[in-house]
N, C-alpha and C positions, 0 to 999 in steps of 0.2 A: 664692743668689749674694750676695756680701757687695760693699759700694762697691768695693773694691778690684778684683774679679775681674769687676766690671763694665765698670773703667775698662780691664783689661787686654783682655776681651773686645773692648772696643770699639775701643780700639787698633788690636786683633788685625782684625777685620773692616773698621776702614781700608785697613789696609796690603792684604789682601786685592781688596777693589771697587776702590780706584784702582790697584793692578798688576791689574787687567783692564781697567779703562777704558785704560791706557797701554800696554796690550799687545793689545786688540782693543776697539778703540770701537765697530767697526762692530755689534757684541754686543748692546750694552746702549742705545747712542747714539738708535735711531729710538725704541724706547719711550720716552723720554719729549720728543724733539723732530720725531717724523713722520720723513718721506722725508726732509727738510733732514736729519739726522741720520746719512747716508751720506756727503755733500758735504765736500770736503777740510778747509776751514774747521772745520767742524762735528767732526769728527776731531781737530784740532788742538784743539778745545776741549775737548773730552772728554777731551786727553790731558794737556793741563792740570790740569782738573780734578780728573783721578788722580795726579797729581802734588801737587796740595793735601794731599787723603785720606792719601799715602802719607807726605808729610811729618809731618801732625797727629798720623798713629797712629805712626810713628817717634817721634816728639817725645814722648807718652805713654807710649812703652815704654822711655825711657831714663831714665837715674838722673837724678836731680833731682825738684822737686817739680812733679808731674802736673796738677795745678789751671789754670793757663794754657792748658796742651793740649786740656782738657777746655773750656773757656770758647772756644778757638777753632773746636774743631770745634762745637760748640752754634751757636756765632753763624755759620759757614758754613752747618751744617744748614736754621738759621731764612731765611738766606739763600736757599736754594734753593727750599725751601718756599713763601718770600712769591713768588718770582719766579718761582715756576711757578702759582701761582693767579693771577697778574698777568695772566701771557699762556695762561690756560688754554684762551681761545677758540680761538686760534691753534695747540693742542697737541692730540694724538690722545688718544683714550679713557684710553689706559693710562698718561698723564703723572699724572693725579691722586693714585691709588691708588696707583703706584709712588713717586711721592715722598712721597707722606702715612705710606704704608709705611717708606720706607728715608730718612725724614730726621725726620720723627714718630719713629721709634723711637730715633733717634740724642740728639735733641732729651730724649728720655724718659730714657734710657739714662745721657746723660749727665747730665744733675741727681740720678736717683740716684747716681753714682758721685762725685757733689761733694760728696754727703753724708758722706764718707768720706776725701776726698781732702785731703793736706798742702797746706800754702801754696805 
């Protein structure tokens, strides 16, 4: 996989996780924030959230230069990341490993793909 097909992959799997966060939070929501993760609040956040993803990976899949898209999803990735080992006492087993997993890879994913990417 070359930067480019990296950055569309990634895109692509944006657009994907946040149209399920904003089409079923309650899915994906308690693993990484427990029970609170059912609660309407908590829903509303998640669909938020998919709404971020879905714009980042729209924004990477459109013409112009994909570099900014990539820098923004990076820095929400790192976002998530810090702010779930912040409150990991407070978070069930599976908050770690699933964000370590799916924002670790994002994080990864995307500085390869900036290796490649236009201004």
């Amino acid at each position: 996989m070359n930067p480019q097909q990296a950055a569309r992959s990634l895109a692509i799997a944006r657009i994907v996780i946040g149209s399920g966060l904003i089409a079923a939070p309650r899915l994906g929501t308690p693993l990484w924030v427990g029970r609170r993760g059912l609660t309407p609040a908590a829903k509303l956040f998640s669909r938020a959230l998919g709404a971020r993803d879905v714009g980042i990976g729209a924004g990477a899949l459109a013409e112009g230069p994909v570099r900014p898209w990539l820098l923004a999803g990076m820095a929400a990735d790192a976002t998530d990341l810090i702010a779930t080992v912040i409150q990991r006492d407070d978070l069930p087993r599976t908050a770690i490993p699933l964000v370590v997993a799916t924002a670790g890879a994002g994080i990864a994913l995307g500085a390869y793909a900036l290796s490649g990417a236009d201004s």
